[in-house]
C-alpha positions in Angstrom: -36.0 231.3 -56.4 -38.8 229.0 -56.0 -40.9 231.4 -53.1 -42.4 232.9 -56.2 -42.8 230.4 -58.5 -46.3 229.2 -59.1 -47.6 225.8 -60.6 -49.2 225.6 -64.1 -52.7 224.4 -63.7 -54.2 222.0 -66.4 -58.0 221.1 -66.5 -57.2 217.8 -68.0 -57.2 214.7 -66.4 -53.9 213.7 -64.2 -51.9 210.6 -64.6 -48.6 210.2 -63.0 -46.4 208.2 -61.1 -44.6 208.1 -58.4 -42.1 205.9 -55.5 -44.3 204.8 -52.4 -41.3 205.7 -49.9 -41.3 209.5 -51.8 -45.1 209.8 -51.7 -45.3 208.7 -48.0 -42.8 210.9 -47.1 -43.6 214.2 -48.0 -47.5 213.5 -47.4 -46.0 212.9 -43.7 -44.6 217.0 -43.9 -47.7 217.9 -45.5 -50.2 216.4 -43.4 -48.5 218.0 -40.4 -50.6 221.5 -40.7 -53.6 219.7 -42.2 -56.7 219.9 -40.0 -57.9 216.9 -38.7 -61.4 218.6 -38.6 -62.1 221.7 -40.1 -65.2 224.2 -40.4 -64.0 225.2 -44.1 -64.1 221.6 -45.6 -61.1 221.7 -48.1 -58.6 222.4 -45.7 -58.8 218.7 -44.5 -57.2 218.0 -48.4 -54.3 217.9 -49.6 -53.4 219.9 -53.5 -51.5 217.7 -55.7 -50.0 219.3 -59.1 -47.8 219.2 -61.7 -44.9 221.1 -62.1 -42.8 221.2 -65.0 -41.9 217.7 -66.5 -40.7 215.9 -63.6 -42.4 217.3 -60.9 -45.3 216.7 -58.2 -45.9 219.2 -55.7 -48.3 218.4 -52.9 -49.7 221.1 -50.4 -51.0 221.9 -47.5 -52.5 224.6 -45.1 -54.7 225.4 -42.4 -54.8 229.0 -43.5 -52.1 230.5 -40.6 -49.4 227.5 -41.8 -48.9 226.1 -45.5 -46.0 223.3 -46.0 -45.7 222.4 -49.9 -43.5 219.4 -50.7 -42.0 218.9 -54.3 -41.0 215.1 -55.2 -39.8 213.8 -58.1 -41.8 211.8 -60.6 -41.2 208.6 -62.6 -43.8 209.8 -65.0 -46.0 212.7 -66.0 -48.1 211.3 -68.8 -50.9 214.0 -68.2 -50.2 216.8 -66.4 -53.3 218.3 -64.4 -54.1 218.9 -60.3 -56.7 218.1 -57.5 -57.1 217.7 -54.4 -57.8 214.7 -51.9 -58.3 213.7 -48.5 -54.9 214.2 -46.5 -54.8 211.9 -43.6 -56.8 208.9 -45.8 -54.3 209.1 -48.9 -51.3 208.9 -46.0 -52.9 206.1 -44.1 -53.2 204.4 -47.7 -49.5 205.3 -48.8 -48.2 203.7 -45.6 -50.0 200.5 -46.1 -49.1 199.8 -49.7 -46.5 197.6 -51.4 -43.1 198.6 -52.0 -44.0 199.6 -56.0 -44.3 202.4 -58.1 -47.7 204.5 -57.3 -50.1 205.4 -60.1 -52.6 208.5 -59.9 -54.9 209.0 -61.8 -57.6 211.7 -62.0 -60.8 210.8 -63.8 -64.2 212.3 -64.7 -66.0 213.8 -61.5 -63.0 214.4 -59.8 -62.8 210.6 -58.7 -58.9 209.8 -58.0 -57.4 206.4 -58.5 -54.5 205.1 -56.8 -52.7 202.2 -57.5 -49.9 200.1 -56.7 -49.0 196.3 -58.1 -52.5 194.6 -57.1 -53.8 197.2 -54.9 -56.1 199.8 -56.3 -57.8 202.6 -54.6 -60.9 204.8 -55.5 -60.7 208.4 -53.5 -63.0 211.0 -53.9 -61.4 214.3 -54.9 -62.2 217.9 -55.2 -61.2 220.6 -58.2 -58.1 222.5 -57.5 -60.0 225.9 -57.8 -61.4 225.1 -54.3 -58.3 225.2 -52.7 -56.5 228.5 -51.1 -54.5 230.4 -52.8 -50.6 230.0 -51.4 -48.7 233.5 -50.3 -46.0 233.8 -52.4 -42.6 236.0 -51.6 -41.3 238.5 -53.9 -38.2 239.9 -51.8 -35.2 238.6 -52.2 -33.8 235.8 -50.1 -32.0 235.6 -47.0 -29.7 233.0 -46.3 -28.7 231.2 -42.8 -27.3 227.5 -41.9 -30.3 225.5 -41.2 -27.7 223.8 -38.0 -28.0 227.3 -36.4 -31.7 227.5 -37.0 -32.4 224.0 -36.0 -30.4 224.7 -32.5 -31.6 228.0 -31.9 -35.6 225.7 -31.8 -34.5 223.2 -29.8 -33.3 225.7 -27.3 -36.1 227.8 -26.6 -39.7 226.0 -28.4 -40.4 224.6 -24.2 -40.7 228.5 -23.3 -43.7 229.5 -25.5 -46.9 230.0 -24.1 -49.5 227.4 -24.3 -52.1 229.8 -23.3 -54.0 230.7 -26.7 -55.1 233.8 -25.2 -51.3 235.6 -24.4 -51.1 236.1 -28.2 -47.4 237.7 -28.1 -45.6 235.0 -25.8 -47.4 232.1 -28.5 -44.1 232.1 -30.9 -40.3 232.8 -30.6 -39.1 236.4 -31.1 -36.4 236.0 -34.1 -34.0 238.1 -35.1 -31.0 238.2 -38.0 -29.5 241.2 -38.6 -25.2 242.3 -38.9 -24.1 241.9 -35.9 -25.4 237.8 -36.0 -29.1 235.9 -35.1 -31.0 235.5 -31.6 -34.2 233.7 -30.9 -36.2 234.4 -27.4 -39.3 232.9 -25.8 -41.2 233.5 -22.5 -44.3 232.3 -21.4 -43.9 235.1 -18.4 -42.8 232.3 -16.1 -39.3 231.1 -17.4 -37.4 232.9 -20.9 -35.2 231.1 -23.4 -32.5 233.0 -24.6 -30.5 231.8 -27.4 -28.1 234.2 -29.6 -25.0 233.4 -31.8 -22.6 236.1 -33.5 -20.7 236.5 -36.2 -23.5 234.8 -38.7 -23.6 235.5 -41.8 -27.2 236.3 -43.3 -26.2 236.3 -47.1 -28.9 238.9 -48.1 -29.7 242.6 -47.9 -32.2 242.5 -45.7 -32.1 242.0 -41.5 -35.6 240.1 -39.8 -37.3 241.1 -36.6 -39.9 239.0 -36.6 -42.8 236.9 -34.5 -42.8 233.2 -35.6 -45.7 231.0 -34.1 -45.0 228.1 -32.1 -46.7 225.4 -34.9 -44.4 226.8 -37.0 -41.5 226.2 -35.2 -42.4 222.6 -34.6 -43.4 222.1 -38.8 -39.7 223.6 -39.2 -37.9 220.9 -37.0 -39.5 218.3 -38.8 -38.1 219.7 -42.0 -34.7 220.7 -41.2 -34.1 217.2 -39.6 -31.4 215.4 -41.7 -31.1 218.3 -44.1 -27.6 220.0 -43.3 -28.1 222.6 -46.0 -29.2 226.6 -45.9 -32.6 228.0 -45.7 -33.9 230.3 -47.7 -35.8 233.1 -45.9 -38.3 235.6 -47.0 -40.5 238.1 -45.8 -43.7 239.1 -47.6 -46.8 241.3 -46.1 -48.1 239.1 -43.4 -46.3 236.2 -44.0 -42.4 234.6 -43.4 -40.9 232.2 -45.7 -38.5 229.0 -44.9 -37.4 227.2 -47.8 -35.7 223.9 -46.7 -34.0 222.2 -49.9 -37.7 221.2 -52.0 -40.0 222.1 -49.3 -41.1 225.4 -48.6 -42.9 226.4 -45.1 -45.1 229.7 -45.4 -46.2 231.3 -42.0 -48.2 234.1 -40.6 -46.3 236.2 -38.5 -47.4 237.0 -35.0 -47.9 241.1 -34.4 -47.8 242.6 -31.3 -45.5 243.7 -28.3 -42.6 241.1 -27.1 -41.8 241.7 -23.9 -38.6 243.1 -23.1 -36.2 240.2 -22.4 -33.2 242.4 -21.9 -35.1 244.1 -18.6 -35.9 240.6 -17.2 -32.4 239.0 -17.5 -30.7 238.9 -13.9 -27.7 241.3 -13.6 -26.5 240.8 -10.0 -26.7 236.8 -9.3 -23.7 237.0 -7.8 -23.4 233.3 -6.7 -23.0 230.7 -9.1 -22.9 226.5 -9.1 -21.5 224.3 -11.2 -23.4 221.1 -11.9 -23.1 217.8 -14.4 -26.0 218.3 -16.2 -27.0 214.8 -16.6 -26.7 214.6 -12.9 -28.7 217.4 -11.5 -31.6 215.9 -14.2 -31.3 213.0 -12.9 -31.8 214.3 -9.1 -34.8 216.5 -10.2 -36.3 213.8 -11.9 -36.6 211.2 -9.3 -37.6 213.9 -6.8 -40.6 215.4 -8.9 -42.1 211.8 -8.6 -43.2 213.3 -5.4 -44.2 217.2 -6.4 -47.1 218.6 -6.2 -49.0 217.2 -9.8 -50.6 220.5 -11.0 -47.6 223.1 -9.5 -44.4 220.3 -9.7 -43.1 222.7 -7.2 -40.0 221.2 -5.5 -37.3 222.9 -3.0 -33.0 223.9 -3.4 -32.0 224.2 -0.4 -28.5 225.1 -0.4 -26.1 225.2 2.3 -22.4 224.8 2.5 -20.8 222.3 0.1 -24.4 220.8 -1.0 -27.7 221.0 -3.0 -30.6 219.5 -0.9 -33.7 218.8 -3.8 -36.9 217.9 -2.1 -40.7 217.9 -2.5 -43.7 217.0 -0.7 -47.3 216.3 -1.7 -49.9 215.9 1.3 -51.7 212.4 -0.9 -48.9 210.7 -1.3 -45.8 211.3 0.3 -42.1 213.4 0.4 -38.5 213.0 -1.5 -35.1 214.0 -0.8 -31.5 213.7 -2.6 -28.5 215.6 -1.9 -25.9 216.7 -4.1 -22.4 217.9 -3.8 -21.8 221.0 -4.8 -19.0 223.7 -4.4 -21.0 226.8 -2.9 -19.7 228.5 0.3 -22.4 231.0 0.7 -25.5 231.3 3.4 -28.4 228.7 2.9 -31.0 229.4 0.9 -34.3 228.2 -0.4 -35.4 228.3 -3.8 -38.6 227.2 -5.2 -39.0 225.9 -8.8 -41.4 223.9 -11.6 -39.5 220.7 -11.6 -40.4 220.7 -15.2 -39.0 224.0 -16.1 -35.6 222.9 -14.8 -36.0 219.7 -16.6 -36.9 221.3 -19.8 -33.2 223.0 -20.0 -31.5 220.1 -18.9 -33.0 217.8 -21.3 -31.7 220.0 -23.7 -28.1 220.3 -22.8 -27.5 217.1 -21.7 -24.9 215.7 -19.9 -22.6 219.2 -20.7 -21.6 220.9 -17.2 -24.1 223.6 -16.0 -24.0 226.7 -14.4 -26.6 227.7 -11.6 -26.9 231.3 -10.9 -28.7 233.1 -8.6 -29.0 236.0 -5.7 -31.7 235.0 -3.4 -34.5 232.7 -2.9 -37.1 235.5 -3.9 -35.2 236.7 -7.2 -35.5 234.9 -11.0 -32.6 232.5 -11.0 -30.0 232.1 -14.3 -28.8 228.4 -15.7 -26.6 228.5 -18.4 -24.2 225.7 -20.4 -20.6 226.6 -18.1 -18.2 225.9 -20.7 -19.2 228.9 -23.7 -19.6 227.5 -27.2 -20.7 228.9 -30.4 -24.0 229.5 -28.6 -24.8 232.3 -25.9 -27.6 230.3 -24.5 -29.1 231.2 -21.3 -32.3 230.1 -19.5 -34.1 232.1 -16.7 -36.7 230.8 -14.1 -38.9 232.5 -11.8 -39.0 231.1 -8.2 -41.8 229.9 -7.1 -43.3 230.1 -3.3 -43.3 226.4 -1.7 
């Protein structure tokens, strides 16, 4: 398995070639967790080696997140590594011709880069001033990258942006026997997403931490790929391997809250609403919410939702909606964005509004269950 397998280092000078559409797009996964400023100066570069006959491998890291890329080569006529500016050498691979791309490393650790009439001069640095990258000795587990990829999309919007609440900053992830769930709170609104029956295709079950930035690297590398990904855990560190990329991640430690206690057990009324439609409402009436709390009011009577907002600067808004509730009226208060969050998520699919009371954390969930158990709960907020 390639967690594990490390790149032969050569002291020689480099010369290889390689496509412009395959250089500029793995330098784009690369340069994802590559500081743009940085107090330890090498992190700002990228490492680009050898590997084998045919191979280029280019990596990066910030020291919590390391993405290595491997491409293949039209040529390896020297073998040999160094390292060089990220964000410049992408800036430069966009820009050039549609032609085969020549590296060069020569004396000093100067790079060259060239491409039909176009040639570059870059200053470089030695590979031995680059970090050393975690490697994973346990064997793999194995799960769809669809599942992972929806299991993101569904609950990333939860996570904390608040640096300081270090436990709520990633997605609690778990595969064991009895299938995978991913949860995420930022104490205000959780993201609950679980699916049975998957298969992990290893020995070993994951309970894990996984930081938001490393959430959002894996979404840009599972997009398009419809394959599995390898996983592996290692000390500190958790390991996706997505077709010739492999993402390597510090795992967040500490107490997850316990989602099970704050999921509602006695919302005993329930809405159904067209997704698309209710966004659509909550939307145009956040246009006139409060802009730091985008607090906006249900108000639900017999046979209708009533969405409406109010900010003293600039004005009010109002839409009403049919919907098939019978109970007392109530008043709800919500984050317009933390509705919209869900809803941008499942679309136009019909969704079901759960709730008590006006003072207790409400439920929305897809109505019509698929292979997902997804469920999405908000706290109400005082208007």
């Amino acid at each position: 398995m390639a967690l594990s397998e490390g790149a032969k280092r050569k002291e020689s000078n480099m010369q290889f070639v390689v496509s412009k559409q395959n250089l500029q797009k793995e330098l784009g996964f690369v340069q994802g967790v590559v500081e743009k400023k940085n107090t330890i100066p090498v992190l700002s570069n990228i490492l680009i080696e050898s590997v084998g006959e045919n191979t280029i491998r280019l990596t990066g890291t910030d020291l919590d997140v390391t993405i290595r890329c491997d491409m293949d080569a039209d040529d390896i006529s020297t073998p040999g590594s160094i390292c060089v500016q990220a964000r410049k050498l992408l800036e430069i691979a966009r820009l050039l011709p549609d032609a085969p791309v020549t590296f060069k490393k020569e004396d000093n650790d100067w790079v060259t880069v060239t491409c039909d009439k176009t040639r570059f001069k870059m200053v470089g640095v030695a590979r031995d001033a680059f970090p050393e990258v975690p490697s994973s000795k346990s064997a793999p587990t194995k799960i769809s990258a669809e599942i992972i990829k929806a299991f993101v999309d569904r609950t990333i919007f939860a996570i904390t942006q608040e640096e300081s609440r270090y436990t709520l900053s990633g997605a609690k992830f778990i595969l064991d026997d009895t299938g995978a769930k991913m949860v995420t709170t930022d104490g205000h609104r959780l993201a609950y997403v679980e699916r049975k029956g998957v298969s992990k295709n290893g020995s070993d079950s994951i309970d894990t931490l996984i930081p938001r930035k490393t959430l959002a690297e894996l979404t840009k590398l599972t997009a398009g790929y419809e394959g599995e990904i390898s996983l592996g855990m290692d000390g500190n560190h958790i390991f996706f391997e997505v077709g010739p990329r492999l993402l390597i991640s510090r795992m967040l430690y500490g107490q997850f809250p316990n989602y099970d206690m704050v999921m509602p057990k006695n919302n005993d009324k329930s809405i159904k609403f067209d997704g698309a439609l209710l966004n659509s409402a909550i939307r145009r009436v956040a246009l006139m919410a409060d802009e730091r709390s985008h607090a906006i009011r249900f108000h639900l009577e017999p046979n209708q939702l009533v969405i409406s907002s109010q900010n003293a600067e600039e004005g009010e808004a109002r839409e009403t909606i049919q919907a098939d509730y019978n109970g007392e009226e109530t008043d709800i208060g919500f984050n317009a964005q933390y509705l919209q969050d869900f809803l941008n998520v499942v679309g136009d699919s019909a969704v079901a509004f759960e709730f008590k009371d006006g003072n207790s954390q409400a439920q929305l969930r897809p109505a019509d269950a698929g292979e997902y158990d997804y469920k999405y709960v908000v706290m109400p907020m005082r208007i």
